[in-house]
C-alpha positions as CSV (number, residue, x, y, z in Angstrom):
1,X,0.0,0.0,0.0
2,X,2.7,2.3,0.9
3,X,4.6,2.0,-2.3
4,X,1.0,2.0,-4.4
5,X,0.9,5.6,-2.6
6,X,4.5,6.6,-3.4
7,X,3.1,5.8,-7.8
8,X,0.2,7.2,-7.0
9,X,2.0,10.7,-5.9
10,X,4.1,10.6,-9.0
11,X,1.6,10.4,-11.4
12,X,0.1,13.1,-10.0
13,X,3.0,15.2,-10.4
14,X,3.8,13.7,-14.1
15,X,0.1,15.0,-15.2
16,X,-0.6,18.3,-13.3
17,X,-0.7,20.7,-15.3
18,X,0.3,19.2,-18.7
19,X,-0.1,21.8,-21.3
20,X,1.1,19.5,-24.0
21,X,2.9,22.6,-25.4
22,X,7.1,23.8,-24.9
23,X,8.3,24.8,-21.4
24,X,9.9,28.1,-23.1
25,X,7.1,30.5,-21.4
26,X,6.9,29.5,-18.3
27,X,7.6,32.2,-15.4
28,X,10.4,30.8,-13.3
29,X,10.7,31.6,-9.5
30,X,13.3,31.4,-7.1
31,X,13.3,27.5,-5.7
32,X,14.0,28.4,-1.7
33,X,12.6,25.1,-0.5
34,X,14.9,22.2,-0.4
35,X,12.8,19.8,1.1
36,X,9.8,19.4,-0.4
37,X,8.2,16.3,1.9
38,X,7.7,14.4,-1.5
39,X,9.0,10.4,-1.5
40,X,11.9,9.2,-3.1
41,X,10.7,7.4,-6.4
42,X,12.4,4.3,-7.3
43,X,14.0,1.1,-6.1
44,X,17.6,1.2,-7.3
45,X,17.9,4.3,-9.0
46,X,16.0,6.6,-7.3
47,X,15.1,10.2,-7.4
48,X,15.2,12.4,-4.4
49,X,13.3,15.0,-5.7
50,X,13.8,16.7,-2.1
51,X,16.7,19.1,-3.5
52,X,17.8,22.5,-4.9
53,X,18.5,22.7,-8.7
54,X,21.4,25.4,-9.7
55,X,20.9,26.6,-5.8
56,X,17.6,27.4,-6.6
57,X,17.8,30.0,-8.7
58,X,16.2,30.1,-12.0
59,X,17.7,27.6,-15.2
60,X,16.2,27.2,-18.5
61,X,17.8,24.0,-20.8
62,X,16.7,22.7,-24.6
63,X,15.7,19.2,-24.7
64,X,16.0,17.9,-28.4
65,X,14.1,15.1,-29.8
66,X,12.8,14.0,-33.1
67,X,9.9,11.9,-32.2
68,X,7.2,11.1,-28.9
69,X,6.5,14.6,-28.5
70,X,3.6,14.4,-26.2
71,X,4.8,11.7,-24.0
72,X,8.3,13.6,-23.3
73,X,6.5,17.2,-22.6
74,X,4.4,14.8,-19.8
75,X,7.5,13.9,-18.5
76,X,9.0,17.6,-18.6
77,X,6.0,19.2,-17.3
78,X,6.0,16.7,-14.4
79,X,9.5,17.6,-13.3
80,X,8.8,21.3,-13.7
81,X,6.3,21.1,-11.7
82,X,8.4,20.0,-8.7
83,X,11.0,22.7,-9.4
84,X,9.8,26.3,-10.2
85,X,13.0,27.8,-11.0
86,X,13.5,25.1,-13.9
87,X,12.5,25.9,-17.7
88,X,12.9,22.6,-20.1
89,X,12.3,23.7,-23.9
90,X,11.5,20.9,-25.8
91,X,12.6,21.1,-29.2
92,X,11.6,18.7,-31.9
93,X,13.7,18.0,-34.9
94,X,12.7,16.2,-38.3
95,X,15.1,13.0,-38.2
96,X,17.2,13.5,-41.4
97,X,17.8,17.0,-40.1
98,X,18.9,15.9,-36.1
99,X,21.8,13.9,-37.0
100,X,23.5,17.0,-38.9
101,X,22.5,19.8,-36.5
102,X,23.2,17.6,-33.0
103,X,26.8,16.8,-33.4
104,X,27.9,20.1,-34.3
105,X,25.8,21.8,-31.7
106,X,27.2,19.4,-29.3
107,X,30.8,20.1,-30.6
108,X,30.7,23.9,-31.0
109,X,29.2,24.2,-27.0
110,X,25.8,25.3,-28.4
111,X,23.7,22.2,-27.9
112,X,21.1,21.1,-25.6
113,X,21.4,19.8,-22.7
114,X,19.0,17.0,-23.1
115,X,19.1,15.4,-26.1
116,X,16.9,11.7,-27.5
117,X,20.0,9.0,-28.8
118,X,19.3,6.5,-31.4
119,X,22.2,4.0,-30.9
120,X,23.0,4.0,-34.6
121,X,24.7,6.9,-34.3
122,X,26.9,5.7,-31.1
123,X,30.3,6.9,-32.8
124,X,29.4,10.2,-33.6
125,X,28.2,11.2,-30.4
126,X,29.9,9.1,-27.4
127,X,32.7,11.8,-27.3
128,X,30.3,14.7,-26.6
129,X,28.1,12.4,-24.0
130,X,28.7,12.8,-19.8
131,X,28.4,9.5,-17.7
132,X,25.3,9.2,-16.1
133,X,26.0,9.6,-12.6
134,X,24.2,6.6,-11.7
135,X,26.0,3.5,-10.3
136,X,26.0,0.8,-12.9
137,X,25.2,-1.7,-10.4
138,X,21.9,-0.2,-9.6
139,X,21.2,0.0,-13.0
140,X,21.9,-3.9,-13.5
141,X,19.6,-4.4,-10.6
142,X,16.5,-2.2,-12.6
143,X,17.2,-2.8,-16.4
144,X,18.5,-5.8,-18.0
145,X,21.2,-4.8,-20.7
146,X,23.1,-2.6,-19.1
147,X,26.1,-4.3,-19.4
148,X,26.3,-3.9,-23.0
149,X,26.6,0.0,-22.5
150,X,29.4,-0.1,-20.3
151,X,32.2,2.0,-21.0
152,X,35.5,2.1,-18.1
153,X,32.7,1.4,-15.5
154,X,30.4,4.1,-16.3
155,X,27.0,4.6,-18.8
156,X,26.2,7.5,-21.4
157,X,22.8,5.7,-21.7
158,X,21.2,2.4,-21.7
159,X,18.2,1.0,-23.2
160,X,14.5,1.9,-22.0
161,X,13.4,-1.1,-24.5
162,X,14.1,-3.8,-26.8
163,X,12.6,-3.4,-30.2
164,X,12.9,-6.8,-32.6
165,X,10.9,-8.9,-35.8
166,X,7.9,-10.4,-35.8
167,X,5.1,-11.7,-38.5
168,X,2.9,-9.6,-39.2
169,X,-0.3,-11.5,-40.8
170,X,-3.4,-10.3,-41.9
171,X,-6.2,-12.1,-40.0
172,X,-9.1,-11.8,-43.0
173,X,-7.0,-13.1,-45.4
174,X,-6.2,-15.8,-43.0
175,X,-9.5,-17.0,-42.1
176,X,-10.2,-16.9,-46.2
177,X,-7.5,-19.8,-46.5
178,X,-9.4,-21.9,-44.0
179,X,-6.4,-21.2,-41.6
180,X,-6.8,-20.8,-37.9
181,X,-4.4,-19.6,-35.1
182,X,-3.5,-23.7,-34.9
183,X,-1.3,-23.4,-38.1
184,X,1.2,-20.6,-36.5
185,X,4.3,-21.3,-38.2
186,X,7.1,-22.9,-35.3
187,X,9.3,-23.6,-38.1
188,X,10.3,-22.4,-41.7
189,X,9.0,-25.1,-43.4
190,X,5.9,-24.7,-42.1
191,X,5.9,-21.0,-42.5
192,X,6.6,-22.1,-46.5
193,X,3.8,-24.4,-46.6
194,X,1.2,-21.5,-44.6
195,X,2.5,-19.1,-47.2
196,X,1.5,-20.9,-50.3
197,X,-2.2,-21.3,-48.6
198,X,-2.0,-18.0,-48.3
199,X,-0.9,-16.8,-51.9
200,X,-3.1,-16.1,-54.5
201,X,-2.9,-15.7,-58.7
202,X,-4.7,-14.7,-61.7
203,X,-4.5,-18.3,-63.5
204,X,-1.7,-16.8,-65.7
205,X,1.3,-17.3,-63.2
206,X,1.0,-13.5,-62.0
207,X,0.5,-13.0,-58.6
208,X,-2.6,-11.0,-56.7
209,X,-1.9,-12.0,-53.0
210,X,1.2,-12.5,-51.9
211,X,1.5,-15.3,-49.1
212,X,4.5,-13.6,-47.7
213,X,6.5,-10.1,-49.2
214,X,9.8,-9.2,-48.0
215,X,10.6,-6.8,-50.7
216,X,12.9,-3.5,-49.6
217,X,13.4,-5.5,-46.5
218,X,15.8,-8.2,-46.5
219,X,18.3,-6.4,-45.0
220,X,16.6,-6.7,-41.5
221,X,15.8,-10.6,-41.7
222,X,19.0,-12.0,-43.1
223,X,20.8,-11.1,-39.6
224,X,18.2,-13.1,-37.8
225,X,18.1,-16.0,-39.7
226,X,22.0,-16.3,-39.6
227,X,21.6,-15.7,-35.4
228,X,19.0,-19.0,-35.6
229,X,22.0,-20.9,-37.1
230,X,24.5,-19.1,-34.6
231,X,26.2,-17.5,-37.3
232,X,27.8,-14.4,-35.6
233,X,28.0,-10.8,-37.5
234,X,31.4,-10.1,-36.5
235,X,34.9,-12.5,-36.4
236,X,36.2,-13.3,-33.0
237,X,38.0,-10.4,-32.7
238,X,34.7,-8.7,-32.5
239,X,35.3,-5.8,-35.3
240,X,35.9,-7.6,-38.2
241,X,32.6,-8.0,-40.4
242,X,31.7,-11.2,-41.3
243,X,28.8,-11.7,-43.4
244,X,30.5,-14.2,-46.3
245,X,29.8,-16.9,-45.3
246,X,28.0,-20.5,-45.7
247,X,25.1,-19.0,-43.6
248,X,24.7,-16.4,-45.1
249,X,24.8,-17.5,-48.6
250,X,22.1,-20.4,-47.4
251,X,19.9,-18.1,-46.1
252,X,19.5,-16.1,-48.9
253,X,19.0,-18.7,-51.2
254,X,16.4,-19.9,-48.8
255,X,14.7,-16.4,-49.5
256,X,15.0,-16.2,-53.2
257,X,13.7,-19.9,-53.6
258,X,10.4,-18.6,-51.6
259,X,10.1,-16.3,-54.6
260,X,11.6,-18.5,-57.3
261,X,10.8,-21.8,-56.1
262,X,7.7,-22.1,-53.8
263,X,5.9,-18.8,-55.4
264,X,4.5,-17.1,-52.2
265,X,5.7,-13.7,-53.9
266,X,7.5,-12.1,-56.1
267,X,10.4,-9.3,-56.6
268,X,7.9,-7.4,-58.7
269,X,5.3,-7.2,-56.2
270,X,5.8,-3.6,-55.3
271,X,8.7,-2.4,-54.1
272,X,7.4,-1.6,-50.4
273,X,6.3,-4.4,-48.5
274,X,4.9,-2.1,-45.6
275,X,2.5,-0.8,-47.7
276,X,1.5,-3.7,-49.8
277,X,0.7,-5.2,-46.1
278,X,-1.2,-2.2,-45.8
279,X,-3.6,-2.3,-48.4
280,X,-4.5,-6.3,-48.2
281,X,-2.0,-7.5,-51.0
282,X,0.1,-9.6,-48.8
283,X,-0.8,-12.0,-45.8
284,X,2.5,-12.2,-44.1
285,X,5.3,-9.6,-43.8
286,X,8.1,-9.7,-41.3
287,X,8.8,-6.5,-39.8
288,X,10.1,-5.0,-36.4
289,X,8.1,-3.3,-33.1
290,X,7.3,0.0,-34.9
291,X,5.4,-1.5,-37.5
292,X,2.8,-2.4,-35.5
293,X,1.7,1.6,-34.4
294,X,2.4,2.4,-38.2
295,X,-0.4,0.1,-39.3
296,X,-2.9,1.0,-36.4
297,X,-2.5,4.8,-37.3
298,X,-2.2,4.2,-41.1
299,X,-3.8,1.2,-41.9
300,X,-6.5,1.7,-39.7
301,X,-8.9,-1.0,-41.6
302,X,-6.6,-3.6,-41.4
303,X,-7.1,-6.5,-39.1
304,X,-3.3,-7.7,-38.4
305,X,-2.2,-10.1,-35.7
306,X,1.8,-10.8,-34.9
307,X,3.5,-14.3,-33.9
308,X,7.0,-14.8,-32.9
309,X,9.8,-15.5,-35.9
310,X,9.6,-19.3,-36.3
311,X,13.3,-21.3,-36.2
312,X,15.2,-23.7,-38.3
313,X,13.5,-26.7,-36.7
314,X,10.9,-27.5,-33.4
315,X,13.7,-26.7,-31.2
316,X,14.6,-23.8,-29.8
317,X,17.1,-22.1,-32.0
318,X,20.6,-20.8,-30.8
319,X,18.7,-17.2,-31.2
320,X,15.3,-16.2,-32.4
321,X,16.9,-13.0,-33.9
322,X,18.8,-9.7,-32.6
323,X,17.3,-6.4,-31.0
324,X,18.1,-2.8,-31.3
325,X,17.6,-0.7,-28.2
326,X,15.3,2.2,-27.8
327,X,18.1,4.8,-25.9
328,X,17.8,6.2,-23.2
329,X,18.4,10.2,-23.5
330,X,21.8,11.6,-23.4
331,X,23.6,14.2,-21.3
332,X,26.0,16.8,-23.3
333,X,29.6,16.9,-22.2
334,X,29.6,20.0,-23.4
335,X,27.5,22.4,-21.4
336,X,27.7,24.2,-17.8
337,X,28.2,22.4,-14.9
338,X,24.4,24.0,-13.7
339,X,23.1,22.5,-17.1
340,X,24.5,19.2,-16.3
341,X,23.4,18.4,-12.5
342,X,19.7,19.4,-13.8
343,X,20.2,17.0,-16.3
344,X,21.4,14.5,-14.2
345,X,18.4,14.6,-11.5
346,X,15.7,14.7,-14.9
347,X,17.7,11.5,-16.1
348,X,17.1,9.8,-12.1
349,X,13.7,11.3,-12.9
350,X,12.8,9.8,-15.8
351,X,14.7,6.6,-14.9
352,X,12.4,5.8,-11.9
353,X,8.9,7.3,-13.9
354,X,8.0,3.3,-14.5
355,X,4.5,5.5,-16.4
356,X,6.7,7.4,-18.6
357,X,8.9,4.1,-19.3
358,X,5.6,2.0,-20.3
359,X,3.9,5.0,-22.0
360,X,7.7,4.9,-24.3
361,X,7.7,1.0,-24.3
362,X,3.6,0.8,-25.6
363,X,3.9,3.7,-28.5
364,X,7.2,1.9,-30.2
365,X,6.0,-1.9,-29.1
366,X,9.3,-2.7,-27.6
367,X,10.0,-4.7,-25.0
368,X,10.8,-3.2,-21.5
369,X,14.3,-3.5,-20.3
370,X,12.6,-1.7,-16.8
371,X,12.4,-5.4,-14.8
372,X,9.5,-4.0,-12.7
373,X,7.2,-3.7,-16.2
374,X,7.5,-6.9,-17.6
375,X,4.5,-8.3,-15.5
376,X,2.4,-5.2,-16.4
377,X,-1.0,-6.0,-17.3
378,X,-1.1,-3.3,-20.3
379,X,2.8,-4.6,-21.3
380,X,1.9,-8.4,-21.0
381,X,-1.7,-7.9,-23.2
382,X,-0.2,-5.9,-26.0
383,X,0.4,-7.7,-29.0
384,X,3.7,-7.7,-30.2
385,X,5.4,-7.7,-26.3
386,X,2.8,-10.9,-25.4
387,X,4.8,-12.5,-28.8
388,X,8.1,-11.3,-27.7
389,X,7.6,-12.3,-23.9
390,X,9.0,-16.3,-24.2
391,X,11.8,-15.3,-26.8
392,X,13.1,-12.4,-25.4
393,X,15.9,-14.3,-23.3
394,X,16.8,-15.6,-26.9
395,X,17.9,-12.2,-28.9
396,X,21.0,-11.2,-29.2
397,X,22.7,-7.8,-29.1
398,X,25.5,-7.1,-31.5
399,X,26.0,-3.2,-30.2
400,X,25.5,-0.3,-32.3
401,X,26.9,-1.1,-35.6
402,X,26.8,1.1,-38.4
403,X,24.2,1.5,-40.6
404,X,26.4,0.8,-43.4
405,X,25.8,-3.1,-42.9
406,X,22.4,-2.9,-43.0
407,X,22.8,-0.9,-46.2
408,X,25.3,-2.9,-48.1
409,X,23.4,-6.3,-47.3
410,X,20.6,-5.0,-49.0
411,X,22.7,-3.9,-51.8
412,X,24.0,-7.3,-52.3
413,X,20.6,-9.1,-52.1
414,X,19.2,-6.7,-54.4
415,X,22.4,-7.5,-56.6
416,X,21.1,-11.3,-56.3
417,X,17.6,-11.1,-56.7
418,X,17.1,-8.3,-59.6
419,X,20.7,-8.9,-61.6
420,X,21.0,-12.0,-61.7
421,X,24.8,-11.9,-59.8
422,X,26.1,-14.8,-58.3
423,X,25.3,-15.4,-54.5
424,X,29.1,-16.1,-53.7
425,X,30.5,-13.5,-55.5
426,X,27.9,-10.9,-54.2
427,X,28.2,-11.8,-50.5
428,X,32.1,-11.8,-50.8
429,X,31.7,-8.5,-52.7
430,X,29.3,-6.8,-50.0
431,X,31.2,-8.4,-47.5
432,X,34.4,-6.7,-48.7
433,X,32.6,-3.5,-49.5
434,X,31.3,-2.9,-45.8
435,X,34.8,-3.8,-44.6
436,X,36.1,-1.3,-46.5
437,X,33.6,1.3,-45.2
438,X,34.1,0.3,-41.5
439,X,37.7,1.5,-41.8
440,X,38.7,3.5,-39.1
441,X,35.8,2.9,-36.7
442,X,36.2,2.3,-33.2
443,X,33.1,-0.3,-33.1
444,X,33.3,-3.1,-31.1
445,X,30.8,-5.5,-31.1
446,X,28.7,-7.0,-28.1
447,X,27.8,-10.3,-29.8
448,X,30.3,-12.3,-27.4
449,X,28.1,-11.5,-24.2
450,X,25.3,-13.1,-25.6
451,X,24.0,-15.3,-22.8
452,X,24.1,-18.7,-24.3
453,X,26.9,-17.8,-26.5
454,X,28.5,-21.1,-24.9
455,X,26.7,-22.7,-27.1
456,X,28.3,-22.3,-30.1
């Protein structure tokens, strides 16, 4: 009851007063009042919100983002309204634009205090990024992958949630083929065989429904179907890109012969497989967490379920597939001392706000890496997290690698698939090409602290 009461107090300060609007006209006041008789949130990390910011006198900060806008002015607005000397603008930035302006902002001085990571761009930013000033073993005890984000004993930022693939299948066109929620795919071969139920032609050999469409997409599944076969991304020396190989070559052939051989689509079925999902063309598409908001707010009509990636065979597989983290926000290096310590306690903040946490976890569909919101009701009944929930002990992390891979596999399957080029010869190519590129990065992968990596 007692710790219902502490939740129950910070909710009430999260959504008091939310305006839903930027921070940048509120009228600050001298803060003279230390203690504030509220509770201490959280059960590791934990914010005392019973201090002075900047001595209490008046701060204002920029919090850049790109995305989540309502969700983080909650958050803000809550925090202000404990402190009354504190501003927090909150300044949203289109994506291609945040990855040009951020760094150099960060590197000239001029950036914001606050500022939304995506792990992708790990290299550019790690120099301009202050240590959370948070012990990592109190993290470990409230988020699961920490350990992947730890640099000479300290954090820049860790992982709210894990995002990952799933089927996405259209329910209407299932129930047409006379299938039922009994023929779930546990395997590829039976995920073949459902596709092919599920594909539908003219009579002519041209194709009106496709069973299953991975077009513009390949680069995402080809990593997960070598993980099933515990075919690592990177050599043992954890840096060295290693994508040609027998895995690899297999797995791709096992993609083009779902096209070529067992005819459950086709390369020239559109060239976006998002959107032919989205307008009822094809039953099955596999696609990550964020998909599943996409279709909800853009497909509106469309009645989609999600099941887990099946595995080579009825066992469980060395890994289902990898995950991404959602980030954490980061803390510039590069700004006042004053700008930092109020960035520090909003961090504590937001770190023990478990309703700002889910509210993150629920609008992207990722996972929670917060232990104490895994048994949540709204976590445990939402669609894709109740699909992730018995394979998420099974994904593997491989750190933030650049996007270049991504890129380049696609590339070469493209090569394949539309020109005709030999598998070999393109893998080694791509293979080669992305080593090329990686030249000079500091990137280490995590891969090795997989938790069953014994089992290779």
């Amino acid at each position: 009851m007692k710790k219902a009461a502490l939740w129950m107090t910070l909710l009430v300060l999260v959504f008091t007063g939310c305006s839903g609007g930027s921070s940048s006209g509120k009228n600050l006041s001298e803060d003279t009042t230390a203690q504030k008789n509220l509770p201490v949130l959280g059960e590791n990390v934990k914010f005392d919100p019973n201090i002075l910011i900047n001595d209490g006198k008046p701060i204002e900060v920029e919090f850049w983002i790109w995305d989540a806008e309502e969700i983080f002015q909650e958050i803000i607005d809550g925090f202000e309204e404990i402190y009354p000397n504190v501003s927090i603008k909150l300044v949203k930035q289109p994506w291609q634009d945040y990855w040009t302006k951020l760094p150099l902002a960060l590197q000239n001085g001029s950036g914001p205090a606050l500022f939304a990571i995506h792990n992708s761009q790990h290299e550019n930013l790690i120099n301009y990024l202050e240590p959370y000033d948070i012990d990592v073993e109190d993290l470990k005890a409230d988020f699961t992958g920490v350990e992947g984000h730890v640099i000479d004993g300290k954090v820049h930022y860790i992982d709210y949630g894990m995002m990952t693939g799933s089927i996405f299948y259209n329910k209407d066109l299932w129930q047409d083929a006379g299938l039922t929620e009994a023929d779930i795919p546990e395997t590829w071969d039976e995920f073949t065989s459902v596709a092919r139920k599920l594909t539908k032609t003219d009579g002519k050999g041209y194709i009106t429904q496709a069973g299953f469409n991975y077009n513009q997409d390949v680069k995402s599944i080809i990593m997960g179907l070598n993980y099933q076969k515990g075919q690592m991304m990177f050599g043992e020396d954890q840096r060295t890109i290693n994508m040609d190989n027998p895995i690899t070559v297999e797995n791709m052939q096992f993609l083009i012969d779902l096209y070529e051989k067992h005819e459950v689509g086709s390369k020239d079925f559109g060239i976006n497989d998002s959107e032919s999902f989205g307008q009822g063309q094809s039953a099955m598409v596999y696609k990550w967490g964020w998909f599943y908001n996409a279709l909800v707010n853009d497909y509106p009509d469309i009645n989609f379920g999600v099941f887990a990636m099946p595995a080579p065979s009825g066992q469980v597989p060395f890994a289902y597939d990898r995950y991404n983290g959602e980030s954490t926000m980061g803390i510039s290096a590069t700004n006042s001392s004053a700008d930092k310590e109020l960035a520090q306690a909003f961090i504590r903040y937001f770190m023990s706000n478990d309703q700002a946490m889910k509210d993150l976890c629920l609008l992207y569909s990722v996972f929670p890496a917060k232990k104490s919101l895994v048994e949540n009701d709204e976590v445990k009944n939402h669609p894709v997290m109740k699909t992730l929930a018995p394979c998420v002990d099974r994904l593997i992390w491989p750190g933030p690698f650049p996007g270049i891979i991504e890129t380049q596999m696609q590339q070469t399957f493209e090569e394949i698939i539309y020109n005709g080029a030999d598998i070999n010869a393109a893998v080694r190519a791509g293979n080669e090409s992305i080593m090329e590129d990686m030249k000079g990065s500091e990137f280490v992968s995590t891969e090795r602290r997989y938790k069953y990596i014994n089992e290779l």
